[in-house]
C-alpha positions in Angstrom: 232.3 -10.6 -59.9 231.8 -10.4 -55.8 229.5 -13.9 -54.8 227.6 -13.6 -51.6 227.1 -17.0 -49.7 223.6 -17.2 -47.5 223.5 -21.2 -47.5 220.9 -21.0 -44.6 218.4 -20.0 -47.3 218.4 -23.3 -49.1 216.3 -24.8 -47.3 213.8 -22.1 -48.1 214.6 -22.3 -51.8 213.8 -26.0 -51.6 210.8 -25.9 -49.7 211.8 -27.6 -46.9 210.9 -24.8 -44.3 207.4 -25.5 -45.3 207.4 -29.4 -44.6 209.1 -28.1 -40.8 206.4 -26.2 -40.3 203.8 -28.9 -40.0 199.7 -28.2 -40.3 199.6 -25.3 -38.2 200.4 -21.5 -39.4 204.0 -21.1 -38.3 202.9 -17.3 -37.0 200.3 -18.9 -35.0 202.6 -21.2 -33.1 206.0 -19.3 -33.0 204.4 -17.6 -29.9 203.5 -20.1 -27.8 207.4 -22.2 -27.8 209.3 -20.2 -25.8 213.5 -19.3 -25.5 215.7 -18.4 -28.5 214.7 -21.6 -30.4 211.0 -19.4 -30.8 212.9 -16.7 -32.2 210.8 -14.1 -30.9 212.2 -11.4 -30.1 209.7 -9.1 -28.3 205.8 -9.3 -27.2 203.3 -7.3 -26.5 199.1 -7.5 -26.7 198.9 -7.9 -30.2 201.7 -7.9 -32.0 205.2 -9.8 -31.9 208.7 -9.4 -33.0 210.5 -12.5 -34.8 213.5 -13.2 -36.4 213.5 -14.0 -40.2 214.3 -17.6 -40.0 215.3 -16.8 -43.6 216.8 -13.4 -43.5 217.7 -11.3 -46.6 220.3 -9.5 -44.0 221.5 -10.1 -40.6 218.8 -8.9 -38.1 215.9 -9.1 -40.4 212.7 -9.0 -38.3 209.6 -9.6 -38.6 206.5 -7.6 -36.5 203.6 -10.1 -36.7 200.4 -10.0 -35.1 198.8 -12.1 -33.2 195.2 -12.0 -34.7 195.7 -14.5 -37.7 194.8 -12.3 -40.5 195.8 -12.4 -44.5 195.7 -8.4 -45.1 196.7 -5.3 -42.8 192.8 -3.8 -43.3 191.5 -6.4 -41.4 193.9 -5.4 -38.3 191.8 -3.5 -35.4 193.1 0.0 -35.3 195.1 -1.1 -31.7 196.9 -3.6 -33.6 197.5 -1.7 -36.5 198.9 0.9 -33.5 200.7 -1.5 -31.5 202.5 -3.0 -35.3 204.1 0.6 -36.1 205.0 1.1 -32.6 206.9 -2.2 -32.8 208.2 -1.5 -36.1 209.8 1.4 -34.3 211.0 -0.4 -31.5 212.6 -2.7 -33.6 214.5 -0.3 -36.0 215.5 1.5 -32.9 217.1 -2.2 -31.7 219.0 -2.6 -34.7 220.3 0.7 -34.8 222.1 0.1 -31.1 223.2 -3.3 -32.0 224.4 -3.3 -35.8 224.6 0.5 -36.6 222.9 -0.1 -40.1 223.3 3.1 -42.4 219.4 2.2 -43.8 216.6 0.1 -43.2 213.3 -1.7 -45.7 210.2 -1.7 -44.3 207.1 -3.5 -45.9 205.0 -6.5 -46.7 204.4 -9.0 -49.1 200.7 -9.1 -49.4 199.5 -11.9 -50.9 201.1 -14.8 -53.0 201.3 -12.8 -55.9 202.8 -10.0 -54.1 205.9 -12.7 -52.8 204.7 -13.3 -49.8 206.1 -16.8 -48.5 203.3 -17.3 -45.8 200.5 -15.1 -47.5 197.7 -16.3 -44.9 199.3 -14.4 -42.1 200.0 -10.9 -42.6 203.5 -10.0 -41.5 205.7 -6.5 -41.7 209.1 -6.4 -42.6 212.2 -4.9 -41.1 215.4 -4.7 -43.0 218.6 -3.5 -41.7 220.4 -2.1 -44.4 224.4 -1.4 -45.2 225.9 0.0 -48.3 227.2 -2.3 -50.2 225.0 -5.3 -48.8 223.3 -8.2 -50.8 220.4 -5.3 -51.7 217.1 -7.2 -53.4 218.6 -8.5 -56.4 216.7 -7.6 -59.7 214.9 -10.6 -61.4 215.7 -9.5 -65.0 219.1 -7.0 -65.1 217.6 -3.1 -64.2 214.0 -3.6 -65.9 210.8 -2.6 -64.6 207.2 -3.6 -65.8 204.7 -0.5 -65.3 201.8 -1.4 -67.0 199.7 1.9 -66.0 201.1 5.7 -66.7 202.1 7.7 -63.6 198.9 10.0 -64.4 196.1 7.4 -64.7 197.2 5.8 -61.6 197.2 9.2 -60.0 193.7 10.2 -61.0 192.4 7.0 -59.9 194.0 6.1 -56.8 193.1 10.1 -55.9 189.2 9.3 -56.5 189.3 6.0 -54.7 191.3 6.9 -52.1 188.8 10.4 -51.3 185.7 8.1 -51.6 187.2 5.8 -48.5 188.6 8.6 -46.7 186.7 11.6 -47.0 188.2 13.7 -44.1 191.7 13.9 -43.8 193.7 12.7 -40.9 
């Protein structure tokens, strides 16, 4: 059996990254220190790019916005604009500097969803090798579906023509 060693996540495991944080939203503030004890990476109007203090890989980034915000809807459309074009920026970044052969992109929205800081909506950027760490399974290869492919079809079609009636 191959063990991986990230010790710098510890302190995440414990909780201690939340007692550093103090009162204030940790997104909120990261912008305002400045130099590489901020970890941010890049700026621009609305949106930010940060290191994972608490990476699952080396390079991990995170595109945040400034607008302190708990889902992607409630972005304005120049955020939401600004985030992908970061998100781009950012994979193009890591491509030059650690050649990765694949890359995650996402967000935890919401506690349930595993979202660490769920009041402050934050997008992912993973820079992936073969044979890395991965996301390790919770419970060995299983999967908890609780809806068939078809139903969530038909309903996700309906709901997703009643919000968006004309297509992009």
């Amino acid at each position: 059996m191959d063990h991986l060693y990230t010790p710098w996540r510890m302190p995440y495991i414990r909780g201690d990254a939340k007692a550093k944080q103090g009162s204030g939203c940790v997104f909120c503030e990261a912008p305002s220190q400045t130099g590489s004890e901020s970890l941010v990476i890049a700026r621009s109007e609305h949106v930010y790019a940060i290191l994972n203090l608490f990476p699952y890989n080396n390079g991990h980034l995170m595109i945040v916005p400034f607008m302190h915000v708990d889902t992607l809807e409630a972005l304005p459309e120049p955020a939401l604009t600004e985030m992908m074009r970061m998100v781009s920026r950012a994979m193009g970044a890591l491509r030059k500097l650690y050649r990765p052969t694949a890359f995650n992109l996402g967000a935890n929205i919401g506690s349930a969803a595993g979202a660490g800081i769920a009041d402050h909506f934050h997008f992912h950027v993973v820079p992936r090798w073969s044979g890395d760490s991965n996301f390790m399974t919770v419970i060995g290869a299983t999967r908890v579906i609780p809806d068939s492919l078809e139903n969530t079809y038909r309903e996700l079609k309906q709901v997703w023509q009643e919000l968006y009636e004309e297509p992009l």
